[in-house]
BAVOSE-86893 format. One line per 8 residues: number of its first residue (from 1); their letters; for each residue z negated, y negated, x negated of N, C-alpha, C. Coordinates in pm, whole numbers, plus 50000, padded with zeros to 5 digits. Layout:
! residues N
NUM	a	Z Y X Z Y X Z Y X  ...
***
This chain:
! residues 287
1	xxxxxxxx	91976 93633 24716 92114 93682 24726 92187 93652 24595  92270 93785 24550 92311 93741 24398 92453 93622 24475  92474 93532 24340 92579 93422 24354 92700 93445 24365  92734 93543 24315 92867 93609 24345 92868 93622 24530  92802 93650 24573 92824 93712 24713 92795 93603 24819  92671 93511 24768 92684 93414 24817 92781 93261 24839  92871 93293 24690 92977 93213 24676 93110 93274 24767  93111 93411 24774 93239 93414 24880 93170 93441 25050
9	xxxxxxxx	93050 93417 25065 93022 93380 25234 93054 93247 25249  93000 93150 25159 93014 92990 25197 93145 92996 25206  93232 93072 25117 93423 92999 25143 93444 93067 25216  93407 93207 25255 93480 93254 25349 93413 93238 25541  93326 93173 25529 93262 93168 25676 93335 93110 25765  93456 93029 25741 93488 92965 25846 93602 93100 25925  93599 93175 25818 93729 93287 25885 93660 93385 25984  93580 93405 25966 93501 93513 26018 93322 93497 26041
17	xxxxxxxx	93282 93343 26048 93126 93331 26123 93085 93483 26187  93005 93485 26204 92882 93619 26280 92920 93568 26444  92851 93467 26503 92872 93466 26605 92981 93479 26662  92973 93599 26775 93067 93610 26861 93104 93527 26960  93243 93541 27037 93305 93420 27133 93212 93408 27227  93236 93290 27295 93131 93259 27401 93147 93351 27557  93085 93422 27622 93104 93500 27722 93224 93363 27815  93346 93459 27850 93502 93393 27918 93436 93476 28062
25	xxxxxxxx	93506 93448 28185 93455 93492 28288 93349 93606 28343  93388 93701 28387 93266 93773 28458 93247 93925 28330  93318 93921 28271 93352 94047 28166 93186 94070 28087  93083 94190 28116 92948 94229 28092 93003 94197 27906  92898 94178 27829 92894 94131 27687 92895 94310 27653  92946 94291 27522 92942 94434 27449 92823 94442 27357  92757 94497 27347 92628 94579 27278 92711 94660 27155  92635 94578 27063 92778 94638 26923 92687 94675 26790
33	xxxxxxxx	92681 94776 26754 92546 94826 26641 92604 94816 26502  92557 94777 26383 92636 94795 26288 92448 94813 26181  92556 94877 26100 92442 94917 25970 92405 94769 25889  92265 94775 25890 92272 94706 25826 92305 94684 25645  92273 94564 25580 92318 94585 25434 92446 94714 25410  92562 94665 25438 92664 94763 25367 92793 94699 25346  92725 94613 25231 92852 94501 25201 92982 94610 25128  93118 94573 25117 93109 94465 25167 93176 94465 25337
41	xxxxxxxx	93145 94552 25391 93148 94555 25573 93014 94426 25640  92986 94466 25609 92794 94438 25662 92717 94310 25577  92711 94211 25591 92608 94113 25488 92567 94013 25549  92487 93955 25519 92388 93834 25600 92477 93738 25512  92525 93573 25589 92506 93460 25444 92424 93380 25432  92451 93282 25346 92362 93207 25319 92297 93148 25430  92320 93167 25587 92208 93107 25666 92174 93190 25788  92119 93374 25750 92100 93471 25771 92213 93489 25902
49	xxxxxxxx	92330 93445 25894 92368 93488 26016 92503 93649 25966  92530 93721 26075 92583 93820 26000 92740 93800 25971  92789 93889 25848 92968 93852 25869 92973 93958 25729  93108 94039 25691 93181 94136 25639 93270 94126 25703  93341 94241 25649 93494 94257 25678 93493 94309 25856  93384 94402 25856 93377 94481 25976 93268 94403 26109  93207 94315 26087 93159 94197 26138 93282 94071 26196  93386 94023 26084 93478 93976 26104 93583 94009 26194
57	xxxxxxxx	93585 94165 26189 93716 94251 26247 93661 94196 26389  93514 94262 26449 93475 94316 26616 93466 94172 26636  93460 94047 26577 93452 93888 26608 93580 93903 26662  93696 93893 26567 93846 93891 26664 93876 93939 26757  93804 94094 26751 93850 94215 26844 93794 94167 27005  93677 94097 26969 93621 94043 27112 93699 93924 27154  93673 93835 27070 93772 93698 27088 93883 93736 27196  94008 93810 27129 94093 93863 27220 94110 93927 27313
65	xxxxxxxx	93955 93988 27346 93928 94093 27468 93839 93974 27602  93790 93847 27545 93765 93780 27562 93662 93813 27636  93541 93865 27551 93415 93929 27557 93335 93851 27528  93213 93860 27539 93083 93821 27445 93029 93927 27348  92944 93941 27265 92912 94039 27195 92787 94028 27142  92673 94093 27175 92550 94052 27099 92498 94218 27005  92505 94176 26892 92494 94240 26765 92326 94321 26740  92316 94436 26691 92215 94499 26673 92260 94598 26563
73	xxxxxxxx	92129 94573 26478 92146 94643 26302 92024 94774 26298  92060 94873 26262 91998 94981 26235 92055 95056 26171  91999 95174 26091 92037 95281 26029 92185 95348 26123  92287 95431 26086 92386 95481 26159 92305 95562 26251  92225 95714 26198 92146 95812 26285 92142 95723 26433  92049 95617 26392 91997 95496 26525 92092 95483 26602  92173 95422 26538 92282 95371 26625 92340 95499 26727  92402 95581 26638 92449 95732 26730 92373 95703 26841
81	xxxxxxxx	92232 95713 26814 92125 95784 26946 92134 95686 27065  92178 95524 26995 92184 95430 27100 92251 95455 27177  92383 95496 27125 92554 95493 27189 92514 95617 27258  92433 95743 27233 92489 95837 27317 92346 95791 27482  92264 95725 27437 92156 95665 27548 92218 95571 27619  92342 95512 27599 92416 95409 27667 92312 95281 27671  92313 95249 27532 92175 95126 27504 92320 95019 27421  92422 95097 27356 92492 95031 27274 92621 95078 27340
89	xxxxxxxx	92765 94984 27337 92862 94964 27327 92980 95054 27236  92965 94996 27170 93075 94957 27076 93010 94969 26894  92995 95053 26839 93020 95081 26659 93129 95044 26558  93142 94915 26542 93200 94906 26467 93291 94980 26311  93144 95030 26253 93127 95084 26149 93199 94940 26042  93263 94991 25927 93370 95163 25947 93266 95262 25933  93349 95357 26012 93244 95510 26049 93367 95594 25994  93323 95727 25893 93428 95813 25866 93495 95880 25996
97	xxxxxxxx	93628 95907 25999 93633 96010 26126 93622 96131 26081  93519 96227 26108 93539 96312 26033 93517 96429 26170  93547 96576 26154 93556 96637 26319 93427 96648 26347  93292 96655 26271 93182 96662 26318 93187 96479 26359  93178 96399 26352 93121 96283 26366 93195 96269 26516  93363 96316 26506 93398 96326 26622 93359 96400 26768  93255 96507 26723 93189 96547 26848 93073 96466 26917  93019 96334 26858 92974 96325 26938 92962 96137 26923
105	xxxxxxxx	93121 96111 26866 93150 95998 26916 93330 95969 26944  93368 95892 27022 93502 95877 27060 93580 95747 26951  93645 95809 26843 93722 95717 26764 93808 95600 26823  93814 95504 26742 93952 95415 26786 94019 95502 26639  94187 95461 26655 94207 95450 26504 94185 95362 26440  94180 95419 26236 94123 95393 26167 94185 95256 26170  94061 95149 26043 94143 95019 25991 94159 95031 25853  94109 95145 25760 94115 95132 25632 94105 95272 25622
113	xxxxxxxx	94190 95314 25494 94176 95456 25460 94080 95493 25378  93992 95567 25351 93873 95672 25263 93873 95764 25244  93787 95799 25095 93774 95923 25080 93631 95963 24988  93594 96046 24983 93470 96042 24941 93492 96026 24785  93386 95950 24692 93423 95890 24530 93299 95891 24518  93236 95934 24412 93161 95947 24307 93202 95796 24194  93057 95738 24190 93043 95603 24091 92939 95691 23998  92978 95624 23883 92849 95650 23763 92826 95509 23742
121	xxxxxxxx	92695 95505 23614 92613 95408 23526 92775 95398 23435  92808 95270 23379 92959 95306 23253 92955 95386 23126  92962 95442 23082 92983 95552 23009 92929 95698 23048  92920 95697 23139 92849 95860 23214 92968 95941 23281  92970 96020 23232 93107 96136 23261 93065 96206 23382  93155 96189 23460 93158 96260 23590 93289 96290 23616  93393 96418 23511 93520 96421 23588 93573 96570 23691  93450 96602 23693 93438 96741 23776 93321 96761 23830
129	xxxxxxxx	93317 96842 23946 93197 96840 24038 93081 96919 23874  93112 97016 23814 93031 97092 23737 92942 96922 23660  93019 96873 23628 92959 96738 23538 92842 96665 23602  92783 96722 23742 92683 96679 23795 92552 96745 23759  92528 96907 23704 92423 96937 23647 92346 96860 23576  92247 96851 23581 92135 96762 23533 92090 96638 23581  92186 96581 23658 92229 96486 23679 92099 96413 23838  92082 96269 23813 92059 96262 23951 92144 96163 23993
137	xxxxxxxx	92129 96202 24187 92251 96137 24215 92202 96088 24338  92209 95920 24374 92180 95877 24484 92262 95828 24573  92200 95867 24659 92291 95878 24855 92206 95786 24913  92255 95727 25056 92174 95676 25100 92103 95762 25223  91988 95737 25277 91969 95824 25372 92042 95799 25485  92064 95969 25560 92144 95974 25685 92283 95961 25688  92337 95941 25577 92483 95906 25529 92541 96075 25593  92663 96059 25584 92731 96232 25544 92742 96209 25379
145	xxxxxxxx	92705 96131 25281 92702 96166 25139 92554 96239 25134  92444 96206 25177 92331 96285 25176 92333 96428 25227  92417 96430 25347 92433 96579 25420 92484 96641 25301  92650 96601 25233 92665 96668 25137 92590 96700 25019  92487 96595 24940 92385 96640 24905 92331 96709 24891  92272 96734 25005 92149 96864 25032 92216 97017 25058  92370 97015 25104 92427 97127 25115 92452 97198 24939  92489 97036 24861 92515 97142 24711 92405 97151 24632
153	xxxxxxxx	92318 97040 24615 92221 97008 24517 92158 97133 24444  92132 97256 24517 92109 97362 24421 92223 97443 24369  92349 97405 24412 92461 97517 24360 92501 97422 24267  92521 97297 24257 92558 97240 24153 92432 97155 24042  92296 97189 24051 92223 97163 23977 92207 97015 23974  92192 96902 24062 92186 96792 24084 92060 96747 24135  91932 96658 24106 91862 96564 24209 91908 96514 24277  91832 96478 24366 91877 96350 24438 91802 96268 24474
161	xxxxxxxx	91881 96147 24453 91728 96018 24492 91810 95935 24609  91710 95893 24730 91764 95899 24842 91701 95710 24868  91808 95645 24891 91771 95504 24879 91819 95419 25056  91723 95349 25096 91783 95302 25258 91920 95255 25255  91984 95182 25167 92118 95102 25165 92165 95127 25059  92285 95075 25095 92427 95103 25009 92357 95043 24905  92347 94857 24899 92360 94768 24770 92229 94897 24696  92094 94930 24758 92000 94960 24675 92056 95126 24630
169	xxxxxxxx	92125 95205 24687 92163 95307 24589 92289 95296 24479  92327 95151 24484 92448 95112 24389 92365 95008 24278  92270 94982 24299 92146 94913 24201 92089 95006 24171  92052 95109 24195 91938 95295 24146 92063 95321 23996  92216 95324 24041 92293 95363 23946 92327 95259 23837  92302 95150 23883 92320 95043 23779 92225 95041 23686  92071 95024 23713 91952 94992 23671 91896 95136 23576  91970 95232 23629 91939 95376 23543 91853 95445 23650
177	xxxxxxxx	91834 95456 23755 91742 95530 23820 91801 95617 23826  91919 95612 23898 92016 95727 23892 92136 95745 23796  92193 95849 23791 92305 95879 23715 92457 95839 23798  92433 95900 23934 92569 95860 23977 92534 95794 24101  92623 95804 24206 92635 95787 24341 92740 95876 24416  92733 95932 24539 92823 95935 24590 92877 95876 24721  92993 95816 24749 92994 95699 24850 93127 95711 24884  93162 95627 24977 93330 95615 24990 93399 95538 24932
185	xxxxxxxx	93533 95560 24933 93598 95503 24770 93618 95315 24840  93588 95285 24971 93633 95123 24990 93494 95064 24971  93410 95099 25011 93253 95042 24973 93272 95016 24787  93319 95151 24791 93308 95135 24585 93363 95013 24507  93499 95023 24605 93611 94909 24574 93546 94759 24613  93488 94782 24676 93421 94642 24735 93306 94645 24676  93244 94714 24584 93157 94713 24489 93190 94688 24324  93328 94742 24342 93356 94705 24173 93415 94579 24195
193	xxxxxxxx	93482 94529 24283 93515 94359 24305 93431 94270 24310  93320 94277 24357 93230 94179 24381 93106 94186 24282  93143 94273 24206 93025 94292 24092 92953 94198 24040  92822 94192 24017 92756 94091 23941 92760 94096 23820  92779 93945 23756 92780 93930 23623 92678 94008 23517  92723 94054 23396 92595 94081 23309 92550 94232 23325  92483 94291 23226 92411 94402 23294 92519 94537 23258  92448 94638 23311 92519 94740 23319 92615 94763 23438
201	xxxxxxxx	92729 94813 23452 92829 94852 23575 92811 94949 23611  92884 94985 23763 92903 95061 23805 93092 95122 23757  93069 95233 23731 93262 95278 23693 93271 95427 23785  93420 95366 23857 93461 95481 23977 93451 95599 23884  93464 95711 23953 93439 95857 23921 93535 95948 23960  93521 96038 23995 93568 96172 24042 93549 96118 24192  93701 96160 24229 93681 96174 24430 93771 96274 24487  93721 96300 24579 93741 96424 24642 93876 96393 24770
209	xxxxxxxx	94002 96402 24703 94123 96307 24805 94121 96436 24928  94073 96573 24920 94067 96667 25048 93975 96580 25155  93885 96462 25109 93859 96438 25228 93901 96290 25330  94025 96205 25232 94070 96136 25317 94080 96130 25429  94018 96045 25520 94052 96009 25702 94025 95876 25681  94043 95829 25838 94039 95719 25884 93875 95636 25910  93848 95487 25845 93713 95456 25852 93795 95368 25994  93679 95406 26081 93724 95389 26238 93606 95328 26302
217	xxxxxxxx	93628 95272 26410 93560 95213 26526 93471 95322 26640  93415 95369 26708 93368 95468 26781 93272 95351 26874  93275 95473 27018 93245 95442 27168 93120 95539 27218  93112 95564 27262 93043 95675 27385 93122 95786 27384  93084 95907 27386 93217 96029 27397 93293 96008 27515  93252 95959 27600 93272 95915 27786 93343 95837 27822  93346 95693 27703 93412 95579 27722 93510 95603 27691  93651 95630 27751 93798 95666 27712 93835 95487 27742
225	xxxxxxxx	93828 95421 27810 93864 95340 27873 93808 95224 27810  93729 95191 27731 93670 95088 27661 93726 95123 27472  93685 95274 27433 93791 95305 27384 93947 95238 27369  94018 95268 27453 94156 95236 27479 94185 95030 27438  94064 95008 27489 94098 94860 27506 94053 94847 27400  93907 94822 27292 93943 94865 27203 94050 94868 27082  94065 94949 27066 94215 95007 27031 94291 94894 27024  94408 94879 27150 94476 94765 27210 94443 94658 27084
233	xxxxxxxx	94307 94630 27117 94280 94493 27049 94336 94496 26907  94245 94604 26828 94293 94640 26698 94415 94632 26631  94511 94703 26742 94610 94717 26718 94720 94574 26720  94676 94482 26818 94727 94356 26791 94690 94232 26698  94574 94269 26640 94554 94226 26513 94622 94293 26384  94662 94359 26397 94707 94469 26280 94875 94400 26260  94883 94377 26407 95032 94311 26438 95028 94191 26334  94966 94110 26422 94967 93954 26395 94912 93922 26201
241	xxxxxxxx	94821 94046 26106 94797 94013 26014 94670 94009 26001  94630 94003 26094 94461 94002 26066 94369 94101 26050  94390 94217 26009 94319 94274 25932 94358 94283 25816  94482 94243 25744 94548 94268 25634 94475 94171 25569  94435 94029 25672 94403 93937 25584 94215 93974 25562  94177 94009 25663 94055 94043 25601 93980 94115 25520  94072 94220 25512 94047 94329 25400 94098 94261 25289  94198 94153 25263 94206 94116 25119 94101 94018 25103
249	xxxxxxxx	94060 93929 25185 93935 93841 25109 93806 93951 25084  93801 94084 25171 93647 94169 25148 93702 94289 25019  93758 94330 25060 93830 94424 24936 93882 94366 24806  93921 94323 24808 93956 94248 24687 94161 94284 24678  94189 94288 24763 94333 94339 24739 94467 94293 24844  94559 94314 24820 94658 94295 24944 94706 94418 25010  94671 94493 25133 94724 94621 25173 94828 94637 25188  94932 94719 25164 95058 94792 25203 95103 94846 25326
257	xxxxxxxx	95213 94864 25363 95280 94891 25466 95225 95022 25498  95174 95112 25423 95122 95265 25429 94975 95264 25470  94915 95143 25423 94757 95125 25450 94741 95102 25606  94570 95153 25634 94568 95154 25777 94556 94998 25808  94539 94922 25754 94527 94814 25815 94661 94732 25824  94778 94803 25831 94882 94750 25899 94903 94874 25949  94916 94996 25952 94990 95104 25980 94896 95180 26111  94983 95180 26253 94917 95190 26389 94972 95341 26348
265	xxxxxxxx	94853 95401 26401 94923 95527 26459 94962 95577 26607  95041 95645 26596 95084 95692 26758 94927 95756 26876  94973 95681 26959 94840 95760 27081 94734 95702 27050  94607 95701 27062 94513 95694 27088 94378 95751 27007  94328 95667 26927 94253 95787 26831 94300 95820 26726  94209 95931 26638 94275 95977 26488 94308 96081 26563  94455 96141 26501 94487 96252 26498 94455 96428 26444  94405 96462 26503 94375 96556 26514 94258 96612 26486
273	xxxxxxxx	94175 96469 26558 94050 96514 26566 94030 96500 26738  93879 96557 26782 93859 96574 26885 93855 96419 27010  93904 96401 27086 93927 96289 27138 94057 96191 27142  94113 96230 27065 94282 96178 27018 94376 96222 27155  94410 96103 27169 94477 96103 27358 94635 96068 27214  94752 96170 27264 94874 96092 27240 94962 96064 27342  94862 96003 27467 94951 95934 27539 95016 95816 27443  95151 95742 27542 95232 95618 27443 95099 95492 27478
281	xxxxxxx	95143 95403 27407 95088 95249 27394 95139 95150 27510  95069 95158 27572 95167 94972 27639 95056 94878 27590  95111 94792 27525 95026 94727 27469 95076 94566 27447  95052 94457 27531 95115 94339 27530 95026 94250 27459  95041 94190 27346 95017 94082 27198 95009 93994 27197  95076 93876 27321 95097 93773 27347 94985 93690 27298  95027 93568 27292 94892 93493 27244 94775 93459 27357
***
């Protein structure tokens, strides 16, 4: 594990440990899938147990739902197939909301805003989609950056080299395998913060702000009601500060009053995608 990453698990473990709360009365444990390697959401520390920003978040989110939670890592594709087999719970992600992803999973709203961003090797020009000819460009597999991929790669004259995880297609662009990446702009951000010393960088690129949404939580299409609670939870952390505070030790930043990780939206869900209830909130915070 590079030292950079291992130096902010040791300080930051006491905020956010892997293990979830201890099962509180009769309430069934949640079955909760997350990708593996996709710091900085997703990372093992120094004593393989799991914790990120989005590891940290579903720790509180249960805490307060006063759940148990036992954790399972696979590719996203996997996970989908779990959640729609009713093998898994609860997806953390962050998962884009995007209206396909929304058919065939049920959003919470988002905790952080995205948009799709293009990284290069540092000095490699990428300030227009045309600047990708010749170019190769690695995705990870099963991503929606790979879907987009394979939809342009011959109209815009691009390879593509297709790597299992985030860190290893953000090492393909460092190391020279590849030319760029394309990814979402908070992974990036949580990639140009935590950067390892030495070496060649990664430098943000060209991003595509038409595709801003919400990186969100998702259920079962079925589960409205686990959904909802859910939600609830989220939303009273959002209250109290605690996602503001976790996104600044994983992001590298302090969020704003406009950012999703203070900013609830009305109803239920992202707006105006498929599944978005705008019934009102009753929603009681208490400690």
């Amino acid at each position: 594990m590079r030292a950079w990453l291992a130096a902010l698990l040791l300080a930051a473990a006491p905020l956010h440990a892997a293990p979830a709360a201890s099962p509180v009365g009769p309430e069934p444990t949640l079955r909760v899938g997350f990708v593996p390697s996709a710091p900085p959401f997703v990372v093992r520390d120094p004593h393989g147990n799991l914790t990120g920003f989005s590891v940290a978040l579903f720790d509180a989110i249960a805490a307060r739902l006063k759940r148990s939670a036992v954790f399972t890592e696979a590719p996203l594709p996997a996970l989908i197939e779990q959640l729609a087999a009713g093998k898994l719970d609860v997806l953390p992600g962050p998962i884009p909301a995007t209206p396909d992803r929304a058919a065939e999973l049920l959003f919470t709203e988002g905790y952080v805003w995205s948009e799709d961003q293009f990284a290069t090797r540092e000095g490699t020009k990428l300030a227009a989609l045309a600047d990708l000819r010749g170019k190769r460009l690695a995705v990870q597999t099963g991503s929606e950056y790979a879907e987009w991929a394979d939809r342009n790669a011959a109209r815009l004259g691009f390879t593509i080299l297709a790597e299992s995880t985030v860190p290893k297609v953000f090492d393909a662009v460092r190391l020279g395998g590849a030319d760029a990446t394309l990814t979402d702009s908070v992974a990036l951000r949580g990639a140009l913060t935590f950067a390892p010393k030495g070496g060649a960088q990664l430098a943000p690129a060209l991003s595509l702000p038409e595709t801003r949404t919400h990186m969100a939580m998702a259920v079962g299409v079925d589960e409205v009601d686990l959904r909802d609670e859910v939600e609830d939870a989220l939303r009273c952390l959002k209250q109290n500060g605690t996602v503001a505070r976790l996104s600044s030790i994983w992001l590298g930043a302090t969020p704003g009053p406009e950012d999703l990780e203070n900013l609830m939206t009305p109803g239920y869900g992202v707006p105006g995608l498929s599944g978005y209830d705008p019934k009102p909130r009753k929603v009681h915070c208490g400690q």
